[in-house]
N, C-alpha and C positions, 0 to 999 in steps of 0.2 A: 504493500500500500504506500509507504512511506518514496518509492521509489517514483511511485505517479503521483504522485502529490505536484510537483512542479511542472504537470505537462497540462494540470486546471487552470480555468483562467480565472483572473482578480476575485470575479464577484462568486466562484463555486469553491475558490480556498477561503476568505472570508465565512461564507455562507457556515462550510466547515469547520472553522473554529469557534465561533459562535454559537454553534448548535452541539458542543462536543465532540461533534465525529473523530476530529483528528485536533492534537493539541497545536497552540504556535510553537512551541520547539521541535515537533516533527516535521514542520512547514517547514521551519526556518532549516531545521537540516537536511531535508530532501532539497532544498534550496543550496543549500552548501555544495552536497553530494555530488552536485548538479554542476557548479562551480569548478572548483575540484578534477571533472572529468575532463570539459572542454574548455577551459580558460586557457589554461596552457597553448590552444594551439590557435583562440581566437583574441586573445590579449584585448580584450573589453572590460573588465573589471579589475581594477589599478590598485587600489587600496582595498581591502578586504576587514570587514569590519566583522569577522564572525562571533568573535566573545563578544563585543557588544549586542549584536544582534541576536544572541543564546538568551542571554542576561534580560532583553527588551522581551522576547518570547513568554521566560519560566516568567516575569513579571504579570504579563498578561493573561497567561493560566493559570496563577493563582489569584487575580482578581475576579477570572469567569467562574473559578469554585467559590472563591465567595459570594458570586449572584449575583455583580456586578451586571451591569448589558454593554456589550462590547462595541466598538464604534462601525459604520461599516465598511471598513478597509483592516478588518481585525486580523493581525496577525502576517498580512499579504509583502512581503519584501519587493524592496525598489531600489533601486541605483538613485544615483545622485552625480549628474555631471561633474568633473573636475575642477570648476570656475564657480561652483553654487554652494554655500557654506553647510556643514554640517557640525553643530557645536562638538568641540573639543579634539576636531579632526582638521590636520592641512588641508587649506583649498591651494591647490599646489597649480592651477592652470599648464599643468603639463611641463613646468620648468624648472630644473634646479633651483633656481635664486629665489623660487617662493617652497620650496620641500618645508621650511619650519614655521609656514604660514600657517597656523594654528587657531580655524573659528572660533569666537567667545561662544558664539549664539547660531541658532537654526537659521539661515534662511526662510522670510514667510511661505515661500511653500513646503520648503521639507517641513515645518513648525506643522503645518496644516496636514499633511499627508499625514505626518505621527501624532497629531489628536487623532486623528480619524483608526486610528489603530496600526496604521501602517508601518512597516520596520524597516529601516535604513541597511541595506548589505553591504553596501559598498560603493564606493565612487568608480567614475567612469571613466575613459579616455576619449580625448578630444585635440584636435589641434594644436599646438603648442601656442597659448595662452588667447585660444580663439580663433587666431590672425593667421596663421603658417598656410589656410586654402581649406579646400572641401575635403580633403580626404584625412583622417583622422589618424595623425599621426602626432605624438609630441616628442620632444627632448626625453622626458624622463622614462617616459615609458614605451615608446616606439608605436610600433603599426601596430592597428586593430584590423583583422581578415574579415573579411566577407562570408558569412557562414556558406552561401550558395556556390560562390567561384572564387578562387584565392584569390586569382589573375584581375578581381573586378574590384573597387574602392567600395566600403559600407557608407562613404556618405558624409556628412559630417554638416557642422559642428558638433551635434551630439550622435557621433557613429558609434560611442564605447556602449548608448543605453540602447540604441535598437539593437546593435549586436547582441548583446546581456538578455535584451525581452524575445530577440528572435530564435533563441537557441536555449531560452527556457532559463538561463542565471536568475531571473528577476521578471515577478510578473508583469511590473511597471516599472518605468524608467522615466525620470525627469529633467529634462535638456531645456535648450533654450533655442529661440529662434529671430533672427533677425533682417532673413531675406531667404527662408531653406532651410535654416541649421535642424531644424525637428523633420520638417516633411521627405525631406530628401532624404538621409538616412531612413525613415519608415519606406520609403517607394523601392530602396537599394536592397532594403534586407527583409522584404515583404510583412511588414507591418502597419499595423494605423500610428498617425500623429496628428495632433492636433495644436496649433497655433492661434490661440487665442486673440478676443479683440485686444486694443490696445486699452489698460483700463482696467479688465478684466481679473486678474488675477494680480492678488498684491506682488510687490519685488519689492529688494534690496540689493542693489549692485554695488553697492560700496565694500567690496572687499579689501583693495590695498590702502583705504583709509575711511578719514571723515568725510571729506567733499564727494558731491555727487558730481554724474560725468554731467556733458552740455545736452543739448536741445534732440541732438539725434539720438544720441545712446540712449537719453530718456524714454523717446518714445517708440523706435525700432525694435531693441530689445523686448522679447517676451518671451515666459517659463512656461515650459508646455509640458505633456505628457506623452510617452507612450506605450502603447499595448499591445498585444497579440487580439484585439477583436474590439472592436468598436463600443459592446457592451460596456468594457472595462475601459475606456477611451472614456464615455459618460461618467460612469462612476467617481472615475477622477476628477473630472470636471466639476462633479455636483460639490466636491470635498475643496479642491482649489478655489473656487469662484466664493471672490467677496472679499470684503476689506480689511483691514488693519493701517494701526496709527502708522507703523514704520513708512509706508508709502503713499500718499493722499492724495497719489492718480488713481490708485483702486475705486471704481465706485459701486454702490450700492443696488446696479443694477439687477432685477430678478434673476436666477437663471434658466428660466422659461417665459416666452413673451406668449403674447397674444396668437391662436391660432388663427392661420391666414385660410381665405377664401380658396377653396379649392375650384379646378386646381393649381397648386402653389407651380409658377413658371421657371423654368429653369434656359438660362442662357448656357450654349456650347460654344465652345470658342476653342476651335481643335488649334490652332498656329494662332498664336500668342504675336503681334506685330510683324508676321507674315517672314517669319525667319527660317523658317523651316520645322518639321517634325520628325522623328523617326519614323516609320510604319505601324511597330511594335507598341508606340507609343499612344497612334492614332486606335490601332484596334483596342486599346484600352479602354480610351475615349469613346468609342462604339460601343463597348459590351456594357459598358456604366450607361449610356445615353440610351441603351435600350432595356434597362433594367430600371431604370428612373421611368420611363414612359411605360413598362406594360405595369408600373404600381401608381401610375393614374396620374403622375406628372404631366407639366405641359412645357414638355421639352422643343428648344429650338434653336440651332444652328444661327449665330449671328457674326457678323466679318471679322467684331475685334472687339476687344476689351480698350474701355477710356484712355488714350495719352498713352499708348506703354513706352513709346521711349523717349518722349519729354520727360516722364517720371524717371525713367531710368540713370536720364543722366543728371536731373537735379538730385537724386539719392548718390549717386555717385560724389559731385560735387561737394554736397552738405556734408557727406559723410568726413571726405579727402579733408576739407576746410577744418572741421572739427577736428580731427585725428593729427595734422600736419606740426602741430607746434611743437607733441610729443613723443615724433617719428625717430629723433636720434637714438635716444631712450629706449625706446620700444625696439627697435633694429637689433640693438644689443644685447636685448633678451631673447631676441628671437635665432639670434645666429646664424651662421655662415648657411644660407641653401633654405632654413626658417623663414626667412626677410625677402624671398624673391614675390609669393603672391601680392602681399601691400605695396612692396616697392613699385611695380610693374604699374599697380594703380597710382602711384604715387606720379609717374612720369605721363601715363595717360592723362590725366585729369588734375590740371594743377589746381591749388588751393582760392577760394574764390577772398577778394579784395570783402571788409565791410557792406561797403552798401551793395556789390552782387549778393552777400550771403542774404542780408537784408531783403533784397526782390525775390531770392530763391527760398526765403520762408512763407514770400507770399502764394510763389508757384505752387510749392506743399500744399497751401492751405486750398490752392486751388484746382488742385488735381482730386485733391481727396472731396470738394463739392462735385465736379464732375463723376465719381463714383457711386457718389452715394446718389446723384441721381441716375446714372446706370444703375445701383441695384432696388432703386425706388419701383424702378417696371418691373427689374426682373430680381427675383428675393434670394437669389441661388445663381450660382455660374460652376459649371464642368470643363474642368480644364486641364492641361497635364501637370505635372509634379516639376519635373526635369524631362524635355522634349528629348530625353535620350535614353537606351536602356544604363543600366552601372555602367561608368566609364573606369578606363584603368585607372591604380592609386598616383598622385601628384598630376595628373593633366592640367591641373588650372594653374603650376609653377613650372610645368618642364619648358613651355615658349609662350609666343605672343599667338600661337595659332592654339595651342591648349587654351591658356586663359582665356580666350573670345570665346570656343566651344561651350565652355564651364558657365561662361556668363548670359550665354545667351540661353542654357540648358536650362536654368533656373529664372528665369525672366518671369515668369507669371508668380512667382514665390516673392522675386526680389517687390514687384510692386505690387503685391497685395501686403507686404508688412510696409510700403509706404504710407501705404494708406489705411492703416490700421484694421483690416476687415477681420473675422475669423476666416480661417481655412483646415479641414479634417482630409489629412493625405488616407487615402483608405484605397487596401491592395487588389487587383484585377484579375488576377491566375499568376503563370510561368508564362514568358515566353522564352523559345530556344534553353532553357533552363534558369531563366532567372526572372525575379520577380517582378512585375507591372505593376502599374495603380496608376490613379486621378488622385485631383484632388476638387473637395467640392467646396467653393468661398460663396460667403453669407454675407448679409449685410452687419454693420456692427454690432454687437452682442446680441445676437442670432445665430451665436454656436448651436444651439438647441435645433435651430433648422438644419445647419449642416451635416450633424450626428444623423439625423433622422434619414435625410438622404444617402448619406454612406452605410447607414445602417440597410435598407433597402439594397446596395449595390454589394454589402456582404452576404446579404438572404442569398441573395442569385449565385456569389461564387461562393461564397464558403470562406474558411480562416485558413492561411497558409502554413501556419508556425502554432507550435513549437518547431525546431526541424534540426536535424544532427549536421555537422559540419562538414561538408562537401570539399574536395578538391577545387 
């Protein structure tokens, strides 16, 4: 028993601890066990928090024998990116010079996952310190593999927690995303993610100190989750969503709105700025587009999504501008071969004067009115993840023809966290052997519609993972 224990998803190991079936120290060590087997060969879980996570377990089993009623995330273990605090553990961002960075306190969402019952296993790998490209690789801990294809990248910024939740380490994994960082890895390593509106879910990014970062970091930035099945994608949702003092962008919006007239319309928009698409990609798009329509959707092919590369290149900009002051710095952390994907951006797109950043905040403001009345008609858009299947690991740092591929792969990612929308990456089958998906973006906190749509487009295919580690 103990051995399937880690191949249940979120909400039927909870369900199980809660009702007695199986304790949280059997979770947590069927979880371990689990660990243990394939870490070794997929190097996604960095820090291994097992005595803690024993210790958080016998805690919660002798509260359920005293009658206590358990949260519902009881007992369910989850990663925790490398960059997102865990009290009394280094948030080491993948780099020597931070290894005795040592968190006071939780991060608000890990805080919120562990009321909710949830247990911490272990931190994840990522980038080296976010910025080294998509493929997750850092200084201290090297490459995380692709459970599907070795030869294929998992994706990144948070590739160490979909690897972790795709091969069963952890039921939930909790990354961040700021143009991809959660949906791409889920589409790589065939899982759900989910990228929240902007708002939505409290944060605290102040890791290397007191001061908060500027105006992009603020609002780009956001903590997502993910899962092996959309169910457990909500569930985490219902437990993240909502406020706290640390952050006072959180707001207190419901997390279920008003249900819409059916039926609720959905915009497809297969070629994202008319860049191109893979095939594999498109039939993604197809079998979602036709699984949203036979459950009574009012789906429809439309040319193009608002502004995509006005947006792209004022996120670019805004970003570069922000970032430039403290590029010596950061270079130096990043090391020798580390520093080529930001630099590359650094010589494309130089830093903008005051008064451009000035009109370019205006742009922002006015790209994201342009959307929202794009999603004022249509309440839902199906679109790709990354217009490619998994690409090999480093393509977005090995040249100037890798990086455009990389950047143009993730284009509908990059400008829906411009524009703060929610988006749920959710998986399509295999193609040629590896994993597919869409993704479906909602109007602003209207995750609750997006879940409901990917949840329709899992009925039809089915959940891919757990799944053992492939060549």
């Amino acid at each position: 028993m103990r051995d399937a224990l880690w191949k249940m998803s979120a909400v039927a190991q909870a369900e199980a601890v809660r009702s007695a079936e199986v304790s949280a120290v059997e979770l947590v060590d069927s979880h371990l066990d689990r660990i243990a087997e394939v870490n070794p060969r997929m190097n996604a879980v960095t820090q291994l928090l097992a005595e803690r996570a024993h210790e958080a377990a016998a805690r919660m089993d002798r509260r359920r024998a005293a009658g206590e009623i358990l949260g519902p995330l009881a007992g369910v273990p989850f990663t925790v990116k490398e960059s997102t605090a865990i009290e009394g553990v280094p948030t080491t961002f993948g780099t020597e010079r931070f290894r005795g960075l040592v968190a006071p306190a939780d991060a608000p969402p890990v805080a919120r996952l562990r009321a909710a019952g949830a247990i911490p296993i272990g931190h994840s790998n990522l980038p080296t310190l976010i910025l080294a490209g998509m493929h997750t690789r850092s200084e201290l801990f090297g490459d995380t593999v692709n459970p599907w294809d070795s030869s294929r990248t998992p994706g990144g910024t948070s590739g160490g927690d979909a690897v972790a939740v795709a091969t069963g380490m952890a039921a939930l994994g909790l990354g961040n995303d700021s143009g991809g960082s959660v949906r791409i890895p889920a589409q790589f390593c065939g899982v759900a993610g989910l990228k929240p509106s902007t708002g939505r879910f409290p944060a605290d990014h102040r890791v290397l100190g007191s001061d908060d970062p500027g105006p992009a970091s603020q609002i780009l930035v956001t903590d997502g989750p993910l899962a092996r099945s959309v169910g457990d994608l909500r569930l985490a949702y219902e437990v993240l969503a909502g406020t706290d003092p640390r952050d006072p962008r959180a707001v207190p919006v419901p997390a279920y709105g008003e249900p819409l007239a059916a039926p609720v319309k959905v915009a497809v928009v297969v070629d994202p700025g008319g860049h191109g698409v893979h095939p594999t990609v498109l039939g993604a798009i197809a079998t979602a587009a036709d699984a949203l329509r036979d459950a009574g959707y009012d789906v429809r092919e439309v040319a193009d999504v608002p502004r995509l590369d006005e947006a792209l290149e004022a996120y670019g900009r805004i970003t570069v501008t922000e970032f430039a002051p403290n590029w010596p710095v950061v270079r130096k952390l990043l090391g020798k071969g580390g520093d080529r994907f930001i630099q590359m951006a650094m010589e494309q797109t130089p830093p903008a004067s005051a008064e451009e950043f000035m009109k370019l905040m205006g742009t922002w403001m006015s790209i994201r009115r342009s959307w929202a009345e794009f999603l004022d008609e249509y309440p839902l858009l199906l679109g790709p993840v990354f217009t490619e299947p998994p690409v090999e690991p480093g393509l977005e740092s090995r040249d100037w023809a890798g990086r455009d591929r990389v950047r143009a792969g993730m284009r509908l990612c990059t400008v829906t966290s411009f524009v703060g929308v929610p988006g749920v990456a959710v998986p399509t089958g295999l193609a040629d052997g590896l994993p597919s998906g869409v993704q479906v973006v909602g109007r602003a906190f209207r995750e609750d519609l997006c879940l409901g749509a990917a949840q329709v487009i899992e009925d039809r295919i089915g959940v891919l993972t757990p799944t053992d580690p492939r060549g």
